[in-house]
C-alpha positions as CSV (number, residue, x, y, z in Angstrom):
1,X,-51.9,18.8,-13.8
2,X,-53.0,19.8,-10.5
3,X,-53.0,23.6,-11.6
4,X,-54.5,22.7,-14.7
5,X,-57.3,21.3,-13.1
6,X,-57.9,24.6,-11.4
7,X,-58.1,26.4,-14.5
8,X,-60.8,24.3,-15.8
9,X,-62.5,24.2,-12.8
10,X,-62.6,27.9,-12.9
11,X,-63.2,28.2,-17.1
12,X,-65.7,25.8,-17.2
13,X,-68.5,25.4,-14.0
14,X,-69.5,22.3,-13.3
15,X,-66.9,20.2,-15.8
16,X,-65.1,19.1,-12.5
17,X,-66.0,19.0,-8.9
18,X,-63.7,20.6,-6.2
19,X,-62.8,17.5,-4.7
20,X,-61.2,16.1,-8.2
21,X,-58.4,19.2,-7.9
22,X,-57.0,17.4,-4.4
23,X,-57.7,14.3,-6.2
24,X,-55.2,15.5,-9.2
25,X,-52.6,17.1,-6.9
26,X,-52.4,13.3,-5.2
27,X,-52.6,11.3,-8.2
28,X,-50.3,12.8,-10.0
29,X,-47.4,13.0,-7.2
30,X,-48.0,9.2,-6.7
31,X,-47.8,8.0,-10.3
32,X,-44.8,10.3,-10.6
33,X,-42.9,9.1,-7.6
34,X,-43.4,5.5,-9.1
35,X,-42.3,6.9,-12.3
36,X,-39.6,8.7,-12.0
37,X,-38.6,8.3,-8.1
38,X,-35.8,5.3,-8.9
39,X,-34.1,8.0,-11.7
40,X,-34.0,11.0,-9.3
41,X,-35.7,10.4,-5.9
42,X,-38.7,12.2,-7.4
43,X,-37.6,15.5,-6.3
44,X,-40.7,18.0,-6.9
45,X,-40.7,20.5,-4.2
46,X,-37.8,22.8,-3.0
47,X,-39.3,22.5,1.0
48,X,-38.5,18.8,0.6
49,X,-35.5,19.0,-0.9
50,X,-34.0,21.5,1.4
51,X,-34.9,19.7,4.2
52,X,-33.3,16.5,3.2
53,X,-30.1,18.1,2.6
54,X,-30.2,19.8,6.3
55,X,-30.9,16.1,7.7
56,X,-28.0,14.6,5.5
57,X,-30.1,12.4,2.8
58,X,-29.2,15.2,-0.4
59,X,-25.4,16.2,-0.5
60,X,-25.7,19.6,-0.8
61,X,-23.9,20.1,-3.9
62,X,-26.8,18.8,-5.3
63,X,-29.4,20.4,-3.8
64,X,-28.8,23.8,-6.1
65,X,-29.8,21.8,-9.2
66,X,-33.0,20.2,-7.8
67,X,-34.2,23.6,-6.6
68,X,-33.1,25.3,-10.0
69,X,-35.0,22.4,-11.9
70,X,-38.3,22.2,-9.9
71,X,-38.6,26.5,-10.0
72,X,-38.3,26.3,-13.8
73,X,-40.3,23.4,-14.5
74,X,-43.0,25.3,-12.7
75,X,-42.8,28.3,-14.4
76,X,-42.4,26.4,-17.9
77,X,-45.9,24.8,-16.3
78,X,-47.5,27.7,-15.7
79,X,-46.6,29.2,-19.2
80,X,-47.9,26.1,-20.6
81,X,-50.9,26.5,-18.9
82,X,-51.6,30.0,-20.2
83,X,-50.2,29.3,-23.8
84,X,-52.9,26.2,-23.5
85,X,-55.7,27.5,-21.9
86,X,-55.7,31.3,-22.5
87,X,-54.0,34.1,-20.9
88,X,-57.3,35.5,-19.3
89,X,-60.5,34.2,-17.4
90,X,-58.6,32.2,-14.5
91,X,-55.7,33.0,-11.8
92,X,-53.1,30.4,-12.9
93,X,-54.1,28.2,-10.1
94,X,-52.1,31.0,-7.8
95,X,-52.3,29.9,-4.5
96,X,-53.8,33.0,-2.3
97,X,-55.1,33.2,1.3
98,X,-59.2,33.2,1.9
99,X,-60.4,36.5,2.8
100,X,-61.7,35.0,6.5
101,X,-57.7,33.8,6.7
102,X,-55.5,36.1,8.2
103,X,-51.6,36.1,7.6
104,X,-50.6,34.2,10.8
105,X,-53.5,31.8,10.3
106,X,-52.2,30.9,6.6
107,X,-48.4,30.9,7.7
108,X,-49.5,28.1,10.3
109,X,-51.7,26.1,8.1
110,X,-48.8,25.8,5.3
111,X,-46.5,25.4,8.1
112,X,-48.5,22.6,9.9
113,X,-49.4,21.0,6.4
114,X,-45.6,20.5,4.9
115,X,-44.9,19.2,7.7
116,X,-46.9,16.5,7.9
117,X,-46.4,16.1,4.5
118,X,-42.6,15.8,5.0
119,X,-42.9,13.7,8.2
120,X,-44.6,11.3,5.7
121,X,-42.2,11.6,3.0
122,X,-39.2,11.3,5.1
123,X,-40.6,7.8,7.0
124,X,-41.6,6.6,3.7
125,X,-39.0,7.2,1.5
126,X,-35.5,6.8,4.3
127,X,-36.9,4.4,6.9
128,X,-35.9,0.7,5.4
129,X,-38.6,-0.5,8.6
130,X,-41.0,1.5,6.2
131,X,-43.1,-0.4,2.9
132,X,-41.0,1.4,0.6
133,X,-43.3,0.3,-2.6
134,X,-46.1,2.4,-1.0
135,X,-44.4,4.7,-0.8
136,X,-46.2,7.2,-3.5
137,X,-50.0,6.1,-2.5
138,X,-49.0,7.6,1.3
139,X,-47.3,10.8,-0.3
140,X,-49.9,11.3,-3.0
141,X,-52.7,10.8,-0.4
142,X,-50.9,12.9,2.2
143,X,-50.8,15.8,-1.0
144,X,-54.7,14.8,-1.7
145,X,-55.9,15.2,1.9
146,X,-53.4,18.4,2.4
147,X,-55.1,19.6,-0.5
148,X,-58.9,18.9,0.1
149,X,-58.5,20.7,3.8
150,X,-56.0,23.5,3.3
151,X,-57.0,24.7,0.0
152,X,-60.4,26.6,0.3
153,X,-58.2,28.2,3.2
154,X,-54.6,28.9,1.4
155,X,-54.8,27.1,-1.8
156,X,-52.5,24.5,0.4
157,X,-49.3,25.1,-1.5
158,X,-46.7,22.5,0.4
159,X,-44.5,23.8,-2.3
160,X,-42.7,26.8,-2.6
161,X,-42.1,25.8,-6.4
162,X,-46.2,25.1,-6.7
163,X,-46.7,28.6,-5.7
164,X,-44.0,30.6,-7.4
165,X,-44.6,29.8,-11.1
166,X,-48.1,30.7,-11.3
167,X,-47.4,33.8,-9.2
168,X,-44.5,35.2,-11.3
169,X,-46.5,34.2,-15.1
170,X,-49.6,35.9,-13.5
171,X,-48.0,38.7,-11.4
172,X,-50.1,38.0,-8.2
173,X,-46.9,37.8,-5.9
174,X,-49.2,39.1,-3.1
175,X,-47.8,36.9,0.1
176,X,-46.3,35.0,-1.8
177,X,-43.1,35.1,1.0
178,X,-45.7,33.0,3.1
179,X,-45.6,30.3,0.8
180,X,-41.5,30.6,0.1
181,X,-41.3,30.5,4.1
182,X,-43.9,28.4,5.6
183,X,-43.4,25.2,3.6
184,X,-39.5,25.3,4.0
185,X,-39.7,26.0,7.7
186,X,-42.7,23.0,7.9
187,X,-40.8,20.3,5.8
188,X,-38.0,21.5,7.5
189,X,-38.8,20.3,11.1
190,X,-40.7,17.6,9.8
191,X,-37.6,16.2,8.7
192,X,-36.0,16.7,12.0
193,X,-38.7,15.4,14.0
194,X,-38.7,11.9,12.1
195,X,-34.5,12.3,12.5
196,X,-35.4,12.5,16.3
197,X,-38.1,9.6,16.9
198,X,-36.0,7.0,14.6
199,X,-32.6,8.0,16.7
200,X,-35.1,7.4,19.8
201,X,-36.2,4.0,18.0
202,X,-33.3,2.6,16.9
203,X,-31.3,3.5,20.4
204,X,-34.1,1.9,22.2
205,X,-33.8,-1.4,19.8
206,X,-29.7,-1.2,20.4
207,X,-28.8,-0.4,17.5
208,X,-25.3,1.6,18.4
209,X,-23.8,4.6,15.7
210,X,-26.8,5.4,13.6
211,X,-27.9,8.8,15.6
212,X,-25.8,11.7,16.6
């Protein structure tokens, strides 16, 4: 959906305006947390699924099939996409760095972006102190507003999974190590960082055998 509404954007001038494609890449994470997220934990993104496993919320014998599911359902995506919409006339939706960006610029901004979104995810989604029911309006916003600032700048990817499919069906891999990289290190950290201020939290409230 959310690369689909880049393609029409870019096919058709004028059907949508730029802020409905952060508007897409939020809605749809929230209605499919709430749909699917008591089945599976509403798994979409590789960066966030490898992060959970290195703060101990995903066994890691798991973690192989997430990741192998959300690279090919982005890639079936992205082939959908093209057998939909035409194989010519648009980019895919491939995320790609402005030309006023430079490299280290982009690497920071996915970087700095995943892991907000991650912080958010992991208080959300882990923390029983958190409203658990809003759980996919604060992660679908957090997507939406990550979106509306980060892509006129790097297409605000978040997702390694997001960026690979469209890259591989179009053949644009061009940095495409940034966004394999930068979201996994972000979402990464993130994760640890919210591990850290709820050990801090809970030691501070007493509660003994929770934090390492």
């Amino acid at each position: 959906m959310g690369c689909g509404a880049i393609i029409v954007y870019q096919l058709f001038p004028g059907a949508l305006p730029e802020l409905a494609i952060a508007l897409v890449f939020g809605g749809v994470i929230s209605v499919m947390i709430y749909a699917v997220g008591h089945i599976s934990g509403a798994h979409f993104n590789p960066a966030v699924s490898i992060a959970f496993c290195l703060v101990r919320h995903l066994p890691l014998k798991r973690l192989a099939g997430y990741v192998t599911a959300q690279v090919l359902g982005a890639i079936a995506a992205a082939t959908l996409l093209g057998s939909l919409l035409g194989w010519v006339g648009h980019d895919f939706g491939v995320t790609q760095l402005a030309a006023s960006v430079s490299i280290p610029a982009g690497f920071g901004l996915e970087f700095i972006l995943t892991f907000l979104l991650m912080f958010v995810i992991i208080s959300v989604a882990t923390d029983t102190r958190a409203v658990g029911e809003m759980a996919g309006l604060a992660i679908g916003t957090t997507v939406g507003i990550g979106a509306f600032v980060g892509g006129p700048l790097t297409g605000a990817s978040m997702n390694p999974a997001r960026s690979l499919g469209p890259a591989l069906i179009s053949g644009q891999l061009e940095h495409l190590w940034l966004y394999l990289a930068a979201p996994i290190l972000g979402a990464a950290l993130g994760a640890f960082s919210y591990e850290r201020l709820r050990c801090r939290q809970e030691a501070k409230e007493g509660n003994s055998g929770s934090c390492c």
